[in-house]
C-alpha positions as CSV (number, residue, x, y, z in Angstrom):
1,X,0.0,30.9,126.6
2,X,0.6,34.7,125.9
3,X,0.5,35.2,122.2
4,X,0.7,39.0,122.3
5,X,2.9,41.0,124.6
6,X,2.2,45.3,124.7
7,X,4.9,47.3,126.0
8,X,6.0,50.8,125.9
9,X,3.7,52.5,127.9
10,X,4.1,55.2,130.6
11,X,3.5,58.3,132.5
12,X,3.7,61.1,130.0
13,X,2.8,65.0,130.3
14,X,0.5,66.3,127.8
15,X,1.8,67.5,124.3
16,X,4.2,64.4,124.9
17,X,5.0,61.1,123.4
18,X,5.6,57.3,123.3
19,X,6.3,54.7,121.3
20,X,4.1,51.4,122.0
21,X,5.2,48.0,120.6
22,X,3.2,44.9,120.3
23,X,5.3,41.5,119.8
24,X,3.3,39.0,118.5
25,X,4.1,34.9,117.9
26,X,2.5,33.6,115.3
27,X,4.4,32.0,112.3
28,X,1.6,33.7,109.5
29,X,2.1,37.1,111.5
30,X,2.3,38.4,108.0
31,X,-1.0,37.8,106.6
32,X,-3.4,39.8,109.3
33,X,-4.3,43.1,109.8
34,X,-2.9,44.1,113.6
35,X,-4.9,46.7,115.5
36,X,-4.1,48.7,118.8
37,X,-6.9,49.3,121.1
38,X,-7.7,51.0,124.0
39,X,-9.5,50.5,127.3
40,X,-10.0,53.6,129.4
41,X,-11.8,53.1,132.8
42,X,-15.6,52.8,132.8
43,X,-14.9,52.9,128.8
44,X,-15.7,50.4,125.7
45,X,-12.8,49.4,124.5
46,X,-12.3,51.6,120.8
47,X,-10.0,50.8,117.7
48,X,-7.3,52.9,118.0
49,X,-5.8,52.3,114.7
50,X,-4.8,49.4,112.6
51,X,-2.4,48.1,109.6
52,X,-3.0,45.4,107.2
53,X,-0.9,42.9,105.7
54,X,-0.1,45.5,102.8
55,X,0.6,48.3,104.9
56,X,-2.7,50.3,104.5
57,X,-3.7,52.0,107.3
58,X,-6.8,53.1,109.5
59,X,-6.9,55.5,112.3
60,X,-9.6,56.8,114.3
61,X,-11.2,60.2,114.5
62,X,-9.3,61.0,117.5
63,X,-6.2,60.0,117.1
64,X,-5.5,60.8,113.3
65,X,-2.9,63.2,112.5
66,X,-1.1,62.2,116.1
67,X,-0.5,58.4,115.8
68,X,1.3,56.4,113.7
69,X,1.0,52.5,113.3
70,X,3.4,50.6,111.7
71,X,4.9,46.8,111.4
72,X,8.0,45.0,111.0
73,X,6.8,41.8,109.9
74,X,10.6,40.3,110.2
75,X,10.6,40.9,113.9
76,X,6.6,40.5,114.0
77,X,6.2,43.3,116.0
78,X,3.7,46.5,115.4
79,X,4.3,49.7,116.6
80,X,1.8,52.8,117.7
81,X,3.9,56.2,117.7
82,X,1.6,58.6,119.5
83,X,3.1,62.4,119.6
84,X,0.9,65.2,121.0
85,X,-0.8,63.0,123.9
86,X,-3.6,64.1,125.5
87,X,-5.4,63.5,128.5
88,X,-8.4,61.6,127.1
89,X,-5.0,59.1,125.6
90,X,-5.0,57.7,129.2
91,X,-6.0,54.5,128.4
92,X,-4.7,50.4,128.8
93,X,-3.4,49.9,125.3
94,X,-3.8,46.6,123.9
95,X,-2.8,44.8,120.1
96,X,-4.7,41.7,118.5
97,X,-5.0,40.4,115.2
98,X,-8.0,42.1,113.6
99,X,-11.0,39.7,111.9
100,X,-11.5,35.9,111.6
101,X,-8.5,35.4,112.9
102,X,-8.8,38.0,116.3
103,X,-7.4,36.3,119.2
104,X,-10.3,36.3,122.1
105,X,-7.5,36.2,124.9
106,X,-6.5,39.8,125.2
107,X,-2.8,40.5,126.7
108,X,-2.3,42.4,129.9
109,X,-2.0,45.2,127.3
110,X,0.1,48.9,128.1
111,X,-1.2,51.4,131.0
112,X,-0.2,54.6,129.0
113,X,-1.4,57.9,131.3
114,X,-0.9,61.4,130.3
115,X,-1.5,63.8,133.0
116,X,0.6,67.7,134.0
Protein backbone atom coordinates (compact mmCIF):
# COMPACT_ATOMS: atom_id res chain seq x y z
CA UNK A 1 0.00 0.00 0.00
CA UNK A 2 2.67 2.69 0.75
CA UNK A 3 3.96 3.96 -2.50
CA UNK A 4 6.06 6.86 -0.97
CA UNK A 5 8.19 6.56 2.06
CA UNK A 6 9.80 10.18 3.69
CA UNK A 7 12.64 9.93 5.85
CA UNK A 8 15.35 11.95 7.18
CA UNK A 9 13.80 14.14 9.42
CA UNK A 10 14.74 15.39 12.85
CA UNK A 11 15.36 17.72 15.70
CA UNK A 12 17.70 20.38 14.41
CA UNK A 13 18.92 23.84 16.07
CA UNK A 14 18.50 26.70 13.97
CA UNK A 15 21.23 27.73 11.30
CA UNK A 16 21.34 23.79 10.96
CA UNK A 17 20.73 21.11 8.46
CA UNK A 18 19.27 17.86 7.09
CA UNK A 19 19.03 15.83 4.30
CA UNK A 20 15.36 14.44 3.53
CA UNK A 21 14.91 11.46 1.13
CA UNK A 22 11.75 10.34 -0.40
CA UNK A 23 11.79 6.65 -1.90
CA UNK A 24 9.27 6.16 -4.21
CA UNK A 25 7.95 2.66 -6.23
CA UNK A 26 6.78 3.22 -9.27
CA UNK A 27 8.29 1.51 -12.37
CA UNK A 28 7.85 5.11 -14.69
CA UNK A 29 9.38 7.04 -11.56
CA UNK A 30 11.30 8.66 -14.33
CA UNK A 31 8.77 10.53 -16.19
CA UNK A 32 7.08 12.90 -13.16
CA UNK A 33 7.91 15.83 -11.68
CA UNK A 34 8.44 14.89 -7.64
CA UNK A 35 7.61 17.62 -5.13
CA UNK A 36 8.36 18.00 -1.28
CA UNK A 37 5.74 19.53 0.83
CA UNK A 38 5.08 20.67 4.05
CA UNK A 39 2.49 20.57 6.66
CA UNK A 40 2.96 22.77 9.70
CA UNK A 41 0.31 22.63 12.46
CA UNK A 42 -2.90 24.71 11.98
CA UNK A 43 -1.10 25.27 8.38
CA UNK A 44 -2.12 24.46 4.48
CA UNK A 45 0.04 22.31 3.35
CA UNK A 46 2.65 24.56 0.75
CA UNK A 47 5.01 23.33 -2.11
CA UNK A 48 8.24 23.27 -0.85
CA UNK A 49 10.06 22.68 -3.95
CA UNK A 50 10.01 20.35 -6.79
CA UNK A 51 12.09 18.65 -9.81
CA UNK A 52 10.95 17.49 -13.08
CA UNK A 53 11.76 14.68 -15.15
CA UNK A 54 14.62 16.81 -16.82
CA UNK A 55 15.97 18.12 -13.74
CA UNK A 56 14.48 21.66 -13.75
CA UNK A 57 13.81 22.96 -10.62
CA UNK A 58 11.19 25.11 -8.56
CA UNK A 59 11.59 26.34 -5.08
CA UNK A 60 9.53 28.47 -3.09
CA UNK A 61 9.98 32.02 -1.87
CA UNK A 62 10.96 30.86 1.45
CA UNK A 63 13.05 28.30 1.04
CA UNK A 64 15.13 29.41 -2.10
CA UNK A 65 18.68 29.94 -1.71
CA UNK A 66 18.59 27.27 1.49
CA UNK A 67 17.18 23.99 -0.19
CA UNK A 68 18.21 21.85 -2.64
CA UNK A 69 16.07 19.15 -4.40
CA UNK A 70 17.39 16.66 -6.35
CA UNK A 71 16.73 12.87 -7.84
CA UNK A 72 18.44 9.76 -8.45
CA UNK A 73 16.04 8.25 -10.78
CA UNK A 74 18.32 4.77 -10.68
CA UNK A 75 17.52 4.37 -7.00
CA UNK A 76 14.00 6.43 -7.47
CA UNK A 77 14.61 8.39 -4.70
CA UNK A 78 14.42 12.42 -4.41
CA UNK A 79 16.24 14.23 -2.06
CA UNK A 80 15.52 17.93 -0.19
CA UNK A 81 18.99 19.29 1.29
CA UNK A 82 17.87 22.10 3.61
CA UNK A 83 20.98 24.12 5.25
CA UNK A 84 20.28 27.28 7.25
CA UNK A 85 16.94 25.84 9.02
CA UNK A 86 14.77 27.98 10.60
CA UNK A 87 12.12 27.87 12.97
CA UNK A 88 9.16 28.57 10.63
CA UNK A 89 10.98 24.93 8.65
CA UNK A 90 9.28 23.04 11.53
CA UNK A 91 7.02 21.31 9.57
CA UNK A 92 5.75 17.35 8.58
CA UNK A 93 7.58 16.98 5.23
CA UNK A 94 5.97 14.95 2.79
CA UNK A 95 6.99 13.89 -1.33
CA UNK A 96 4.31 12.99 -4.16
CA UNK A 97 4.33 12.90 -7.64
CA UNK A 98 3.27 16.37 -8.92
CA UNK A 99 0.15 16.71 -11.64
CA UNK A 100 -2.17 14.10 -13.32
CA UNK A 101 -0.37 11.65 -11.99
CA UNK A 102 -0.26 13.02 -8.00
CA UNK A 103 -0.93 10.25 -5.74
CA UNK A 104 -4.08 11.23 -3.39
CA UNK A 105 -2.74 8.91 -0.44
CA UNK A 106 -0.16 10.97 1.22
CA UNK A 107 2.74 8.98 3.20
CA UNK A 108 3.14 9.45 6.93
CA UNK A 109 5.71 12.02 5.58
CA UNK A 110 9.07 13.47 7.93
CA UNK A 111 8.44 15.53 11.33
CA UNK A 112 11.53 17.85 10.74
CA UNK A 113 11.52 20.57 13.93
CA UNK A 114 14.06 23.20 14.33
CA UNK A 115 14.08 24.83 17.60
CA UNK A 116 17.46 26.31 20.18
Amino acid sequence: QVQLVESGGGLVQPGGSLRLSCAASRTSFTIYTMGWYRQAPGKQRELVAHITSGGNTYYGDSVKGRFTISRDNAKKTVYLQMNSLKPEDTAVYYCNYRGIGADPYWGQGTQVTVSS
